[in-house]
N, C-alpha and C positions, 0 to 999 in steps of 0.2 A: 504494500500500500504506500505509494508514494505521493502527499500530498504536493506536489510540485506538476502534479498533471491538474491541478486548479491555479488558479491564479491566488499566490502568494498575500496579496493585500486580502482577498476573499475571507480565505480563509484564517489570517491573523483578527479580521474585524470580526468575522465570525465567534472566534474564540474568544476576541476581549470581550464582545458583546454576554455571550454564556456565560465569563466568570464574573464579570460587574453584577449580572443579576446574579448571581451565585452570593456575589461580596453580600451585598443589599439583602437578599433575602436573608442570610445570616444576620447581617443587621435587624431587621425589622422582628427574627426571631426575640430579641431582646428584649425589645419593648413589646411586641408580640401584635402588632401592628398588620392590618391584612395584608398581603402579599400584592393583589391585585393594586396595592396605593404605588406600588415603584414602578417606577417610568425609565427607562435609559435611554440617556442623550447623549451628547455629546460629551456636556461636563461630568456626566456619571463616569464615562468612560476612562476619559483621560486621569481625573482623580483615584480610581480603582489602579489605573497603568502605572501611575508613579508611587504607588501605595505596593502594591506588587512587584517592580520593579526593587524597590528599594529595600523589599523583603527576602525577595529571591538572592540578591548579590551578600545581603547578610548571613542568608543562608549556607549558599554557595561558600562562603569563606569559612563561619563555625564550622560547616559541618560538612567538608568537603569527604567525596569519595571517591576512590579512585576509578574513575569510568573505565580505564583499562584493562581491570579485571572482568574477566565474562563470568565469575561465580566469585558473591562475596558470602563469607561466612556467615551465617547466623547471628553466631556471637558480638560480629562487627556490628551488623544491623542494631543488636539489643545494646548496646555500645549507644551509637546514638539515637536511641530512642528516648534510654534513660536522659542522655544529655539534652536535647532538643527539649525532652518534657519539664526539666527543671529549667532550662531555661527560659522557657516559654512563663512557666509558673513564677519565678524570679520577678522577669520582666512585669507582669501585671501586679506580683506583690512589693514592687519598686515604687508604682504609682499608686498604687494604693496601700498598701500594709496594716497603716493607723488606722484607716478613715472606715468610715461607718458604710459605705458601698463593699469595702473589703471582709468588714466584719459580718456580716449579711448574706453574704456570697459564695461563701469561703470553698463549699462543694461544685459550684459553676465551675470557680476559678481551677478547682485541681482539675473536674472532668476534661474543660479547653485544654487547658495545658498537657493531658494527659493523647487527645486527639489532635494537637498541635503535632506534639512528640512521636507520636503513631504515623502523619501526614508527610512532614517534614522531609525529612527523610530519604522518602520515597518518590517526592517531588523531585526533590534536590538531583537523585538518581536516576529516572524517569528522564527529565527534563536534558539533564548533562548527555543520555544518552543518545537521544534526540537529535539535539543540536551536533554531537560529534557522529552520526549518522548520519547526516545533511538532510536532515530532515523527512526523515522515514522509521515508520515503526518498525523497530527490528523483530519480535514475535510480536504471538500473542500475551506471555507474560507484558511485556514491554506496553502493550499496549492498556492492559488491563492498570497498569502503574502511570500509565501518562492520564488513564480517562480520571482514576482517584485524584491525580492534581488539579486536574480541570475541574471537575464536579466538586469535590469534598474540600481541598483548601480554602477557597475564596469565601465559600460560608462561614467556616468557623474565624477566618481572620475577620470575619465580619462581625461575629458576636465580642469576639476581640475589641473591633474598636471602637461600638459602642459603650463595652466597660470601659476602657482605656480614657477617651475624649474626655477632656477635662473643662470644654466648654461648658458655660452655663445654661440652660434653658430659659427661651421666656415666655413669659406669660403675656396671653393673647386677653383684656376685658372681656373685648366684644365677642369670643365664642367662648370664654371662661376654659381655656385648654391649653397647653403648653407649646411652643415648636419642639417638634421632634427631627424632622430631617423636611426636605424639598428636593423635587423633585421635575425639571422641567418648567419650572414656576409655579410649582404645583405646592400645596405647602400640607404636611400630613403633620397634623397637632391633635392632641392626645390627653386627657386628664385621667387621673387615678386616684382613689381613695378603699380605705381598708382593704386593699388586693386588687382590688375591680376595676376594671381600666375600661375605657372606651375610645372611640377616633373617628378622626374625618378627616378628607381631601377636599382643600379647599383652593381656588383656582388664585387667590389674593390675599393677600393681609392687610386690613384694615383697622385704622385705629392705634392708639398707643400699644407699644412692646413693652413690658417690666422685665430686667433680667432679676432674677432670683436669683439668693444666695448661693452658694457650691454645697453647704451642709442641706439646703432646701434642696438642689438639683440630685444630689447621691439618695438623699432619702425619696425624691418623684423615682429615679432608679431603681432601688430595692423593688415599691412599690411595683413598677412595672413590671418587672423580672421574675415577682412575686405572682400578678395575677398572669403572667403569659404561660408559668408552668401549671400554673390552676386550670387554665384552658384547656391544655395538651392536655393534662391527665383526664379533663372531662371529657373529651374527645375520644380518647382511648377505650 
C-alpha cells in the first residue's frame, strides 16, 4: 500500500483533518460536551499541527527507538512505556500537583498518563517507521500501529489539554454559561452545578464577558469532569 499513488497534500489534509477531530473530541470528552458542537477549520487544524508537531519531536527525542531494528524486544517496549507513563503523569502533576483540579482528579490523571504511556511509544515507532519507509506501510502489524497513532493519540492528548490549559473561563450574563472552547465562530458554552452540566452552540457572543477566578475555573472543571463520567456510566 503505497500512499504516494494519491496525491500527497490529499492525503496529509486528510489525516490532519481525522486527528484534529480526534484532538477535539478528546477535548470535549472532558467537559463532556456533545461531539456534534466541533467544527474543523482551518484554525482547528493548524492549532492541532503545531500542538502535534511539537509533541511528536518531544517524543521522538525522550523516547527514541531504534527504527533499524526489524524486532524490538519486549522488554524494551515495557522500558518505555513505564517511562513515557511517568512522564506523561509528571508533566500534568507539574501543572497541577497543589491545586484542587489535581486533587479531584487524581484517577483521570494516572489512567491518561497510563494510555499516554501505552500510545506513545508506539507512535513514536509507527511513525519513524513510516517516514524511513518513504512513506509506505511496511505490514500489517505496521499498519495496525500507524492507525492506533492516528485514531487513539490525538484524543487523549486532547483530554490532556483540556486538564493542562490554565486559561480562565468566562462567564457569559446573557446565557448565564461559561466559554468553553469555539469553534468556526461558533462558541460552545456550558454551565454546571452539583455534577450536572449542560451546553449550547451559539453562532455569537453577546454582551459583557467576566473572567473568573483560576480557583473558580479548576473547581467549573472538576464539576464538569465530574458530570461527563456521570453520563458515560449512565449510558452504559
Amino acid at each position: 500500500m503505497n500512499v504516494k499513488d494519491l496525491s500527497i497534500t490529499t492525503v496529509l489534509l486528510a489525516a490532519l483533518y481525522f486527528m484534529a477531530f480526534s484532538f477535539y473530541k478528546g477535548y470535549s470528552s472532558f467537559y463532556g460536551f456533545p461531539v456534534s458542537f466541533i467544527s474543523i477549520g482551518i484554525e482547528e487544524i493548524v492549532k492541532f499541527s503545531v500542538i502535534a508537531l511539537g509533541l511528536l519531536c518531544t517524543l521522538v527525542a525522550l523516547l527514541h527507538i531504534d527504527t533499524e531494528e526489524k524486532n524490538i524486544p519486549w522488554w524494551v517496549y515495557l522500558f518505555f512505556f513505564i517511562l513515557a507513563s511517568l512522564l506523561s503523569y509528571w508533566t500534568m502533576y507539574l501543572y497541577g500537583g497543589s491545586s484542587y483540579l489535581y486533587e479531584k482528579s487524581i484517577r483521570d490523571v494516572a489512567t491518561q498518563a497510563i494510555l499516554l504511556g501505552f500510545i506513545s511509544p508506539i507512535s513514536v515507532r509507527a511513525v519513524s517507521v513510516f517516514i524511513r519507509n518513504e512513506f509506505r506501510i511496511k505490514n500489517k502489524t505496521h499498519g495496525v500501529m500507524l492507525f492506533i497513532s492516528i485514531a487513539m493519540l490525538p484524543s487523549v492528548l486532547g483530554w490532556a489539554w483540556a486538564y493542562l490549559s490554565d486559561e480562565p473561563l468566562f462567564y457569559s450574563k446573557k446565557y448565564d454559561a461559561y466559554i468553553i472552547e469555539s469553534y468556526n465562530g461558533k462558541f460552545v458554552l456550558g454551565n454546571c452545578k452539583k455534577n450536572s452540566s449542560e451546553f449550547m452552540s451559539v453562532e455569537g457572543i453577546e454582551g459583557k464577558l467576566i473572567p473568573v477566578s483560576i480557583k473558580e475555573t479548576q473547581q467549573l472543571k472538576v464539576c464538569f469532569l465530574k458530570a461527563s463520567k456521570l453520563k458515560k456510566n449512565r449510558s452504559e
